[in-house]
C-alpha positions, 0 to 999 in steps of 0.5 A: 820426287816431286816439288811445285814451289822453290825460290832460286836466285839468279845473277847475271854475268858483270860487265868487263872493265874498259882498257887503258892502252896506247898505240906502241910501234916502231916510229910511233913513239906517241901513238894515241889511246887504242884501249878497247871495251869490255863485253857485256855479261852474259844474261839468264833466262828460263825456257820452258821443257817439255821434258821436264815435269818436277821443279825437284833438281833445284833442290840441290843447285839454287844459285845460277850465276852467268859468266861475266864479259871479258876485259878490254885489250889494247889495239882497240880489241873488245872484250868477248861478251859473256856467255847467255845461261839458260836454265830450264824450268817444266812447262807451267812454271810461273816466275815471280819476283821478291816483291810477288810481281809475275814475270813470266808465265812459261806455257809454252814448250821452248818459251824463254824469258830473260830474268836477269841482264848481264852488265853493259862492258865499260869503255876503253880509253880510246872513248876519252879522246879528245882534242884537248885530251889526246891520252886520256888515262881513264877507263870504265869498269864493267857495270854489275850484273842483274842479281835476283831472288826468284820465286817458281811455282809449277802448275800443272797444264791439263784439261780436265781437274779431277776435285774431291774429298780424301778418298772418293775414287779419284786416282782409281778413275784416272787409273781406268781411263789413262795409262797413269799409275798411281797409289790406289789404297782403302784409306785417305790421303793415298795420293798426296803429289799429283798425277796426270794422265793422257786419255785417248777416247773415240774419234781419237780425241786426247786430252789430259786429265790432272788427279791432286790430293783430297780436298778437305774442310778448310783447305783454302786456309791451309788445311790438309793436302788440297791447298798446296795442289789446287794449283794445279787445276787453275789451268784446267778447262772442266773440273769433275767433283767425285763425290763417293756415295758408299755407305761409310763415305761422309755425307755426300751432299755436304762433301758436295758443298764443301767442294764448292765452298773450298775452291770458292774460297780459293778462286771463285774463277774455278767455279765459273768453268764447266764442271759435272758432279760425279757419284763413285763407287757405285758397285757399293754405294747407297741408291738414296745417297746417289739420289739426294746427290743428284738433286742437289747437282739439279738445284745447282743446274749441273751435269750429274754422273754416276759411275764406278771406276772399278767395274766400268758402270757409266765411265762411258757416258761420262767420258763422252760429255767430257770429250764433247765439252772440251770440244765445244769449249775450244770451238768457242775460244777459236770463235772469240779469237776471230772476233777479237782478229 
């Protein structure tokens, strides 16, 4: 199953309590204080699996609590320090705080973050010694413990974002052109987790591509499937809005303004990434359709496709402005990143 959201609540390990002891051996009758420190409680950090791609096993364990530090012993001995727990999270997830503060972004596979600090061990006895007072009696308790409510939002890693209405061809594309399988059906709402699929395209160039829900009016305030999942394309470098033409679809140039308007609403930021308006199902659609689409991506300045996914009439062209704008736009990045080195 798969889950994107889930509060989880995280406890560091206590600190182990400083110890009260005296140095006791054969012609030492006053020997001074030897209590030794408590250990440190152990931490609680997430890193990031690769092999994980669902937050669903928190849904049965939401408490992660690391093991406290041990106590001080005499003869000066500390306390073993408690044991760090790691708990892992898929790539992607974001972790923020109660009061919806980020604290880590883990994007990378093996990135770690500390969540929760264990209790620094108390001091033993031996610590109050003084010249006035030789035998103290006195030691610290271990402090607490880091205790936390920690919100996890998973957004999925991809490179291209596959946005359109309820069943405008977005699964059966990413079916034809990946190894992904997902649910493909005549009717709305066949798709309602989203999917990724790996394409290798010529010149064995690779990229993933993110399938979600269908998008419908008023998502962004909270309507339908679309705005649970339009997380999951925040990530994404180019976004294709599928816009089916056929003849029973709604209107495709107002399903095009929808779109636009959704993920404005949304985040205005989607818009400002390279995208391309792509005309489905066209082994059934109406040419007038398609063509009243296509100028209404040319008034928007925007790359326009027609394809259809089933008979594989224009995937090729398409998939190859996909594979060279992922390139030019990660030539870009390297190039800013030696400017700003």
């Amino acid at each position: 199953m798969f889950i994107d959201v889930v509060e989880i609540v995280v406890k560091a390990g206590d600190g182990g309590n400083g110890c009260v002891s005296f140095r006791r051996e054969k012609y030492v009758p006053r020997g001074g204080p030897d209590g030794g420190d408590g250990g440190r409680g152990g931490h609680v950090f997430l890193v990031a699996d690769p092999h994980l791609n669902t937050l669903y096993p928190f849904t049965f364990q939401r408490r992660f609590e690391a093991p406290r530090g041990q106590h001080g012993r005499g003869k000066n001995r500390t306390g073993r320090d408690g044991s760090d727990l790691y708990v892992r999270v898929p790539v992607g997830t974001v972790v923020y705080d109660e009061a919806g503060r980020v604290l880590a972004d883990l994007v990378e596979p093996g990135q770690t973050a500390l969540v929760a600090r264990g209790g620094r061990g108390g001091r033993g006895n031996a610590r109050f010694a003084t010249p006035t007072r030789q035998a103290p009696y006195i030691a610290e308790p271990g402090e607490p413990g880091e205790q936390r409510r920690l919100h996890l939002e998973l957004k999925l890693l991809a490179d291209v974002g596959l946005v359109g209405l309820p069943n405008a061809g977005k699964s059966t594309l990413i079916a034809a052109v990946s190894s992904a399988k997902p649910k493909i059906a005549p009717y709305p709402f066949t798709t309602t987790v989203p999917h990724l699929g790996v394409v290798f395209w010529k010149h064995y160039r690779r990229f993933v591509m993110a399938d979600i829900p269908g998008i419908i009016e008023g998502a962004a305030q909270g309507r339908g499937l679309g705005l649970q999942f339009l997380r999951h394309i925040e990530r994404t470098r180019l976004l294709l809005l599928l816009v089916d033409c056929s003849e029973l679809a709604p209107d495709p140039v107002q399903a095009y303004q929808t779109l636009l308007r959704e993920m404005r609403a949304y985040a205005p930021a989607l818009l400002e990434r390279p995208r391309a308006v792509v005309a489905t199902k066209q082994d059934i659609a109406v040419p007038d359709r398609v063509e009243r689409l296509a100028i209404a991506a040319a008034q928007d300045q925007t790359p326009f496709f027609a394809i259809s996914a089933r008979t594989g009439a224009g995937l090729e062209s398409l998939m190859d402005w996909v594979a060279e704008t992922l390139h030019r736009t990660a030539e870009t990045a390297i190039v800013e990143m030696g400017h700003r080195a």
